[in-house]
N, C-alpha and C positions, 0 to 999 in steps of 0.2 A: 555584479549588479546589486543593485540597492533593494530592500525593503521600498522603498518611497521612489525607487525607477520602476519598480512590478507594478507597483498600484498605476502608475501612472500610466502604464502599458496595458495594463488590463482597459483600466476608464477610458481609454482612445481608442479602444478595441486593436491593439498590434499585439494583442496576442488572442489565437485562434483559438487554442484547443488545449487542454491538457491528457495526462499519461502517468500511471503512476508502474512502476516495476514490480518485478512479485517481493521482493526481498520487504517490500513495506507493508503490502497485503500480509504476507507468511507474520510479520513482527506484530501487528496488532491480531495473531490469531484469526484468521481468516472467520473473523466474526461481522460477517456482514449485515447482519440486523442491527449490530451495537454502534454508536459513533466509535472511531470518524468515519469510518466506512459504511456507514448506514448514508451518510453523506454525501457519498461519493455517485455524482453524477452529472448530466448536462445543466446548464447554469444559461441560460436567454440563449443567447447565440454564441456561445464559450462552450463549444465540444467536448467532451468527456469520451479517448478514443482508448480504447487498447490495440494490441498486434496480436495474432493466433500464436504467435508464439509466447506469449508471456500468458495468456490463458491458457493454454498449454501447461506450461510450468507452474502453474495456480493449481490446476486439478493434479497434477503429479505429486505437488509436494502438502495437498490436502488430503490426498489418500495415502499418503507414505505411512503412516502410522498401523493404518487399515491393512496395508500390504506387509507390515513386517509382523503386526500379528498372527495374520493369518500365515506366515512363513514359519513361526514357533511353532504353533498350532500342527503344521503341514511334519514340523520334526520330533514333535511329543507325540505325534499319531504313529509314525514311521517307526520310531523307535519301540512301540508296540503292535505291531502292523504281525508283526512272527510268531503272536501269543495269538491273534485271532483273525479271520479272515473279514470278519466285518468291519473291520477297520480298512481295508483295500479300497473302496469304494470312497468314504469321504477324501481321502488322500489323492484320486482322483480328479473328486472332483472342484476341491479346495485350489488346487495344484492349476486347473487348465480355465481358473479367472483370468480372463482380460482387462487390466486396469486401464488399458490404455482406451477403451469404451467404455468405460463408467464417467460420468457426468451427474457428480452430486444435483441436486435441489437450489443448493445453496449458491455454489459458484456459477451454474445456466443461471439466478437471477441477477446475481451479480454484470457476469456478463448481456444479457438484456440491457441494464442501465444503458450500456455504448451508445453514442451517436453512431461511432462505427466501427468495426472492428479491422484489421487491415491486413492483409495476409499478403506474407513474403512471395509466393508465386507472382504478385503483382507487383509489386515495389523494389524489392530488394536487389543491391548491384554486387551480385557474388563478386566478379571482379575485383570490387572497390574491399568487400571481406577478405578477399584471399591476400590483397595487397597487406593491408592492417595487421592479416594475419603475420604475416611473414619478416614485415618490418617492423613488429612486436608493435604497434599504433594502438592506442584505446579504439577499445576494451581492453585489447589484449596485453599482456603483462607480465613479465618475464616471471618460470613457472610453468603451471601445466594449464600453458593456454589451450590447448582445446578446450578445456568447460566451459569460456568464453566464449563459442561461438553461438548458442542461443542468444546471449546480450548482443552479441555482433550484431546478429540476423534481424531480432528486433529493433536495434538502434537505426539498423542502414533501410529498414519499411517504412518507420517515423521519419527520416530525414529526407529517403525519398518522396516520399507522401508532401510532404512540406514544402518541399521545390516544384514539384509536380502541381501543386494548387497553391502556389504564392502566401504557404500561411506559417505560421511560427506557432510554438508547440511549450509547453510548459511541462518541465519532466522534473513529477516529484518522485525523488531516490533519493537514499542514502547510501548508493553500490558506488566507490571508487571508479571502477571502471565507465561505469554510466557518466558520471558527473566530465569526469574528463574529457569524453567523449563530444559532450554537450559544449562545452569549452572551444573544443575548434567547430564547432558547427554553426553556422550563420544563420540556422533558422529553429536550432534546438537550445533550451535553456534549461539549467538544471536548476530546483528548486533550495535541491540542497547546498549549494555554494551562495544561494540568496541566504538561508537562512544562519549560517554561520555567521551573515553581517546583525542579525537581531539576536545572537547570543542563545541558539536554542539548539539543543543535541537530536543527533539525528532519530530520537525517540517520538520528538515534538514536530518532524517536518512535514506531517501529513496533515495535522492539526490547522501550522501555521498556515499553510496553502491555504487549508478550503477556510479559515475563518476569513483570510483577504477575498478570495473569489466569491465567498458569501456575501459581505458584506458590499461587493462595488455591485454583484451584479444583482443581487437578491433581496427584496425589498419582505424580506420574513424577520420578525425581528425576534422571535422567540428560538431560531432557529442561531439568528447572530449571537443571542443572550448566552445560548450552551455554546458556541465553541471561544466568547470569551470567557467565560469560565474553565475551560478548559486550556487557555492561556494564561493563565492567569499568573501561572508563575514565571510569564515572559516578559506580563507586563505592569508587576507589580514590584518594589523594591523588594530587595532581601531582607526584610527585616525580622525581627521577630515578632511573634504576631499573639494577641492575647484573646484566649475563646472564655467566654465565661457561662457557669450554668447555674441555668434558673430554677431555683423551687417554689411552689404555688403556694405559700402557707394561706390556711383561713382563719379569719382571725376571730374572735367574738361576736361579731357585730354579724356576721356572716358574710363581710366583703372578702373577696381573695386579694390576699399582697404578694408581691414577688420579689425576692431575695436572693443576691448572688449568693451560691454557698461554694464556690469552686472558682479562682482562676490558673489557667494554667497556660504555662509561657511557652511554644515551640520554637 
């Protein structure tokens, strides 16, 4: 699919909803206040959904950091644990964190943005996973496909979800397995296989989405302004390009005049 078949899918409205994976949240640093992810949300009647399972794997692999710390922490205490007894007690109680109940700030707002979130007990055709699984089908991929089956789980909720209410689904990723996925699916479309046709790496797929969805369905124009800018090297020739800088000199007279004193070629 095209650049210029998305848009044309979006402004007809045949495309419902979109969906981005964690793997693209986790790469712009789960900086949701920052663009593009500050960005990231419902657009008129263009759904913004995720699956509990990819939220899920957002608060996992946002406290990963927090959890291996405090794992050093758990073995630098231990390993002087024999010199004094007051150290028994934080090893304790460092040791019997539940990560799997912690729910930063950041990702519950993130998650709020949803129109809606969609969970696997409702959607999902184990079935149709176990088949995929076994006939190595995307996701899955020859390898240690079990890690695959959170992507499984979430891809077959969005795809049911989508049969289930007649809608088509826009999946920004840059996961191999997703994209392929998306491929044989007649109501799931991967972003990333669009963008490959506008020359942009999959550093830039999250950018390009919302500057299109911005722009068809959002009548903000300072909002359009920053994410062309933030295209900018998609949609600008390669060239080299000449920044010059200015000095204020004052002259006698006491007018100020301005004088390049610097250019430099990137």
């Amino acid at each position: 699919m095209s650049i210029d078949t998305l848009t044309d899918m979006v402004r007809n409205h045949k495309i419902h909803a979109y969906t981005l994976d964690t793997n693209v949240v986790e790469h712009h640093g789960f900086r949701f206040k920052s663009l593009p992810l500050s960005a990231v949300t419902e657009y008129g009647e263009l759904n913004f959904l995720l699956t509990d399972v990819v939220c899920k794997e957002i608060q996992r692999h946002y406290l990963e950091p927090t959890r291996q710390r405090i794992q050093q922490a758990i073995s630098v205490l231990k390993k002087h644990s024999g010199q004094t007894n007051e150290l028994t007690a934080p090893v304790g109680l460092l040791g019997n964190i539940d990560f799997g109940k912690i729910l930063p700030l950041h990702c519950s707002e993130f998650f709020s943005r949803a129109s809606d979130i969609l969970t696997a007990t409702d959607h999902v055709d184990i079935d149709q996973v176990l088949t995929n699984y076994f006939e190595i089908k995307p996701p899955f991929a020859e390898g240690n496909k079990k890690t695959e089956f959170p992507d499984a789980i979430a891809l077959s909720t969005l795809e049911n979800w989508a049969k289930e209410e007649s809608k088509t689904v826009l999946v920004v990723t840059a996961d191999k397995g997703w994209v392929e996925f998306c491929k044989e699916s007649s109501c799931l479309y991967s972003f990333e296989g669009i963008a490959k046709h506008a020359d942009t790496s999959n550093k830039k797929v999250l950018e390009l989405a919302l500057s299109i969805l911005q722009s068809l369905r959002v009548d903000d124009y300072e909002h359009l302004m920053q994410f062309k800018t933030l295209l900018k090297d998609h949609e600008e020739l390669r060239e080299p390009k000449v920044s010059v800088k200015v000095k204020t000199i004052e002259a006698q007279s006491g007018r100020e005049l301005s004088a390049a004193t610097a250019v430099t070629r990137h």
